[in-house]
C-alpha positions as CSV (number, residue, x, y, z in Angstrom):
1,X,-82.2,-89.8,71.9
2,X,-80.2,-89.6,68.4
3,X,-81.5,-86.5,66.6
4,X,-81.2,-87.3,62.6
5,X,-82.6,-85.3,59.3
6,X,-86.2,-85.5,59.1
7,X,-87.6,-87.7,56.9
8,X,-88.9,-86.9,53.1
9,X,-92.1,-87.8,54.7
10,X,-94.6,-85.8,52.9
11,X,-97.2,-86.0,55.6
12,X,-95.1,-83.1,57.4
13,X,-94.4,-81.4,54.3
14,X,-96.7,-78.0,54.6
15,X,-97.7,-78.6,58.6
16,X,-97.2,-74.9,59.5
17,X,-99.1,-73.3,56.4
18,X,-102.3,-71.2,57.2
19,X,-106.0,-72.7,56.2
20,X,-105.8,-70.6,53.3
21,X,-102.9,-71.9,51.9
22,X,-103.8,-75.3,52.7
23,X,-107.1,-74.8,51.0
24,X,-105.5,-73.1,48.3
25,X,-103.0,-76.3,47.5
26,X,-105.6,-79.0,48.0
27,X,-108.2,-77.0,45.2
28,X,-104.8,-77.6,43.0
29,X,-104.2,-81.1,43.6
30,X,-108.0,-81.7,43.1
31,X,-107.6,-79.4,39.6
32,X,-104.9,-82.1,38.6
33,X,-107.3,-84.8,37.9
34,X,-109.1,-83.0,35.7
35,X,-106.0,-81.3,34.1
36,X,-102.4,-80.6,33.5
37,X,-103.4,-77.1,34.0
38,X,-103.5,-77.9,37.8
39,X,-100.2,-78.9,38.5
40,X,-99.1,-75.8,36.5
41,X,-101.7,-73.4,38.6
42,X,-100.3,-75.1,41.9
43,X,-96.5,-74.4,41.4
44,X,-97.3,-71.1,39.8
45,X,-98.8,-70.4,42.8
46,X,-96.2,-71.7,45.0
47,X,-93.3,-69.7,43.5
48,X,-95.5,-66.4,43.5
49,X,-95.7,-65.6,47.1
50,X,-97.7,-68.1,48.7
51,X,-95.2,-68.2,51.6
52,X,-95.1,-70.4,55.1
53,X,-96.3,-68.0,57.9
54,X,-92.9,-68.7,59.1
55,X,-90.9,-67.1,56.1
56,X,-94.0,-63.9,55.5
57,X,-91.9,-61.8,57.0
58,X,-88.2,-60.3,56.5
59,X,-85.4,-62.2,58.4
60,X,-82.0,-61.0,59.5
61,X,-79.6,-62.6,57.1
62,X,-77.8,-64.9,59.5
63,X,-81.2,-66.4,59.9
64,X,-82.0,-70.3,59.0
65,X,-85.3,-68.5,56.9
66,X,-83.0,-66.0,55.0
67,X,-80.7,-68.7,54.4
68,X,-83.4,-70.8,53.1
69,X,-84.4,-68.2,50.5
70,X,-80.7,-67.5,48.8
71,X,-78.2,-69.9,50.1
72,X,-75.0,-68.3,50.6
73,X,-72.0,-69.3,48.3
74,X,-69.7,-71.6,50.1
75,X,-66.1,-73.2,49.6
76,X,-66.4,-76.4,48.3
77,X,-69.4,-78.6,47.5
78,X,-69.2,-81.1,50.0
79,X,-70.5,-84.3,49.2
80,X,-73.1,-82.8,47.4
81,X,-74.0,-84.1,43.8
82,X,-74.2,-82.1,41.0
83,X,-77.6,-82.3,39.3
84,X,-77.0,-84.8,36.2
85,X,-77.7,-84.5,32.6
86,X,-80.9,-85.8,32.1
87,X,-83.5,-85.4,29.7
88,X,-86.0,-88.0,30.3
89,X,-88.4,-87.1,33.6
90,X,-88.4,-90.2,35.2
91,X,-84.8,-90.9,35.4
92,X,-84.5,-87.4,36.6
93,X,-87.0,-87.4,39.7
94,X,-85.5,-91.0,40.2
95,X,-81.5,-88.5,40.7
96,X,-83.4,-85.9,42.0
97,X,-85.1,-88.1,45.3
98,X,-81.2,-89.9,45.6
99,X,-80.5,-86.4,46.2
100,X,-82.7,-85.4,48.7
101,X,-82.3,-88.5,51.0
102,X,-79.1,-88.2,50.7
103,X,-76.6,-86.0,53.3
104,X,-72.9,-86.3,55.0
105,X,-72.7,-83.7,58.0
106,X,-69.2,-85.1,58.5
107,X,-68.0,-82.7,54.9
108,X,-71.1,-81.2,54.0
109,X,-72.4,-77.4,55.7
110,X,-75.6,-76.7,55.9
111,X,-75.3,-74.0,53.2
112,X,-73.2,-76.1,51.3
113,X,-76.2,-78.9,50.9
114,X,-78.7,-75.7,50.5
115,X,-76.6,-74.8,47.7
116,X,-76.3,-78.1,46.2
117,X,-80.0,-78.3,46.4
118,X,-80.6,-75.1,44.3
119,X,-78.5,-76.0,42.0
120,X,-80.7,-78.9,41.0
121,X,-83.7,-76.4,40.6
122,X,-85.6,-75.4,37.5
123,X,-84.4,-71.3,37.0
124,X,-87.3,-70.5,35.8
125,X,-88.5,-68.9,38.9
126,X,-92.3,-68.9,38.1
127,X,-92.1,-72.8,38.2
128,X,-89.9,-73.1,41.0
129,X,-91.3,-73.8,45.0
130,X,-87.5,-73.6,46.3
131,X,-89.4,-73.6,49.9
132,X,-90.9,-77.0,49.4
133,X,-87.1,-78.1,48.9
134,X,-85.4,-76.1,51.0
135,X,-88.0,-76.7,53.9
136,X,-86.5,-80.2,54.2
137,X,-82.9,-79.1,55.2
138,X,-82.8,-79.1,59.3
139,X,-82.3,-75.7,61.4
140,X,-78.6,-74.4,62.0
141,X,-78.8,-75.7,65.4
142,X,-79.7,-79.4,64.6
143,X,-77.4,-79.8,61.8
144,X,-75.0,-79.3,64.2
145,X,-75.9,-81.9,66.7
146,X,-76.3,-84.0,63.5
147,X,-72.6,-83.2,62.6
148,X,-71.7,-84.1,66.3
149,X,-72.6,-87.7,66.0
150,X,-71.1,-87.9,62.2
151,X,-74.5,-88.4,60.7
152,X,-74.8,-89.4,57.2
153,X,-77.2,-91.0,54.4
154,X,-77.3,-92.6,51.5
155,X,-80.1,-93.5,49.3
156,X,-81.7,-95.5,46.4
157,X,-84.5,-94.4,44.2
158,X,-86.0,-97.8,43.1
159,X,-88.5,-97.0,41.1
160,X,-90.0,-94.0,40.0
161,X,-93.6,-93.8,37.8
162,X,-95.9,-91.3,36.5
163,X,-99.4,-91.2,38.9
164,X,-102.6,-92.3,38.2
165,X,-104.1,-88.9,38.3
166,X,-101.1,-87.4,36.1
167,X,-101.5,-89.8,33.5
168,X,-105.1,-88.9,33.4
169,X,-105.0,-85.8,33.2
170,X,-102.7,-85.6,30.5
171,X,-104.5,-88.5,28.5
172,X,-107.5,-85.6,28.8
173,X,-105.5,-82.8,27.6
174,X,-102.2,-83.7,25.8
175,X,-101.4,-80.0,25.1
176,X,-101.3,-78.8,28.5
177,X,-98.0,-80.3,29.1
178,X,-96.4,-77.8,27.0
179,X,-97.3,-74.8,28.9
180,X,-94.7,-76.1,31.4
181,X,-93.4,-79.2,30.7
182,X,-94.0,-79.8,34.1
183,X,-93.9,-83.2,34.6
184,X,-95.0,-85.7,38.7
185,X,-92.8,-88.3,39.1
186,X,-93.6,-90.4,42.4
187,X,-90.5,-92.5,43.4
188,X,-90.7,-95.0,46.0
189,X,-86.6,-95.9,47.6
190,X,-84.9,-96.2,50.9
191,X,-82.5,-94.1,53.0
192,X,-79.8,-95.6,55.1
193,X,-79.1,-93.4,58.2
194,X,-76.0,-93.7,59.3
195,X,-73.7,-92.1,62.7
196,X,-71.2,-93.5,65.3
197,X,-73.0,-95.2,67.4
198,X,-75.3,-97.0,64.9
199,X,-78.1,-96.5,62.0
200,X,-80.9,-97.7,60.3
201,X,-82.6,-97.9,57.3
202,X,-86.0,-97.1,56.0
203,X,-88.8,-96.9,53.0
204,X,-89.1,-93.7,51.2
205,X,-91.4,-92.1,49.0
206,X,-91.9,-88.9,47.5
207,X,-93.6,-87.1,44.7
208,X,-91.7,-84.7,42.6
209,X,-92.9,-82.0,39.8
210,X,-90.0,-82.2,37.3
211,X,-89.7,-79.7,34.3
212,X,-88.2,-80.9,31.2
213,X,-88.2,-78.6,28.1
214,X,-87.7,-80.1,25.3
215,X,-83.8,-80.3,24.1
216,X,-83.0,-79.5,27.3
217,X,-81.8,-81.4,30.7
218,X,-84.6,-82.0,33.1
219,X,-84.4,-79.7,36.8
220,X,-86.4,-80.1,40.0
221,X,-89.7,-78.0,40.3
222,X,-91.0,-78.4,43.3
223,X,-91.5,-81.4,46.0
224,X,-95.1,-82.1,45.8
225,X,-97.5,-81.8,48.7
226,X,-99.3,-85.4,48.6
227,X,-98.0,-88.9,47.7
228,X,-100.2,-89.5,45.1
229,X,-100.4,-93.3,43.2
């Protein structure tokens, strides 16, 4: 059976945390519909030690968890993007999902796409849930079988909106958004899987938390942990 990159599906996103953390991140996305203050408290949290049971503990550093954590330098970028220079939050989570359903194992390592991910993140690390991101790339071992059958994908983000719940919560409190100018983007798209001995296409959707500062280019925050509408 063709192995390929897992799917952006967010269902999966978040399958192997403890209760705790799960109950931890739903109380945050439940906090967003009656604030901006939420989404803040919920990537705070994320980017302050709330870890995956499987990264808790210290890895060797040719491990696929270390690498996760601080993606090692490589030659070369691949055909990795560079994150554009965007200002406006929609148009950047619209570049920012492109990105993430996109891959070519045929020039592309994985630590070359883990460093092209990062690079599209927000550096302020209090903001930043690199894990939710990172979690996405495939093990050592599979990218390698990927790269055996010349896998690649492109995508298109087709449209990209502000939630429901977002939109409420910010018509409740207008000056919560400048704590973090964190900003949830869904974008719905579709990823065309490509290798040598076929492909396919199919429906995406994910929901991003963008940061954009004012007078300054947007950058990924975190992958969110529901679809929301």
């Amino acid at each position: 059976m063709q192995k390929r990159f897992p799917s952006l599906s967010l269902s999966s996103y978040g399958a192997g945390w403890s209760a705790n953390r799960r109950i931890a991140i739903v109380a945050c996305v439940v906090a967003v519909l009656l604030a901006i203050a939420g989404i803040v408290a919920l990537l705070t949290g994320a980017g302050n030690g709330h870890q995956a049971p499987d990264t808790a503990a210290p890895a060797p550093a040719d491990s696929p968890s270390s690498t996760e954590a601080a993606p090692r330098p490589s030659s070369g970028s691949g055909s990795m993007p560079k994150p554009p220079q965007i200002a406006e939050p929609v148009a950047y989570a619209k570049a920012a999902a492109r990105m993430l359903w996109s891959y070519d194992t045929r020039d592309t390592s994985r630590d070359q796409q883990l460093v092209g991910m990062r690079a599209w993140m927000t550096t302020e690390t209090k903001y930043a849930d690199w894990s939710s991101v990172s979690g996405q790339v495939p093990d050592p071992v599979l990218w390698s079988r990927m790269a055996d059958q010349d896998q690649h994908a492109t995508a298109s983000g087709t449209e990209g909106h502000y939630p429901s719940a977002f939109k409420a919560a910010l018509a409740d409190d207008p000056s919560a958004i400048t704590k973090a100018y964190i900003y949830v983007v869904t974008v719905n798209g579709k990823q065309t899987l490509s290798w040598h001995k076929g492909g396919e296409a199919e429906e995406r959707a994910v929901t991003l938390a963008v940061q954009c500062r004012p007078n300054h280019d947007c950058a990924l925050a975190a992958i969110a942990p529901s679809v929301t509408q």
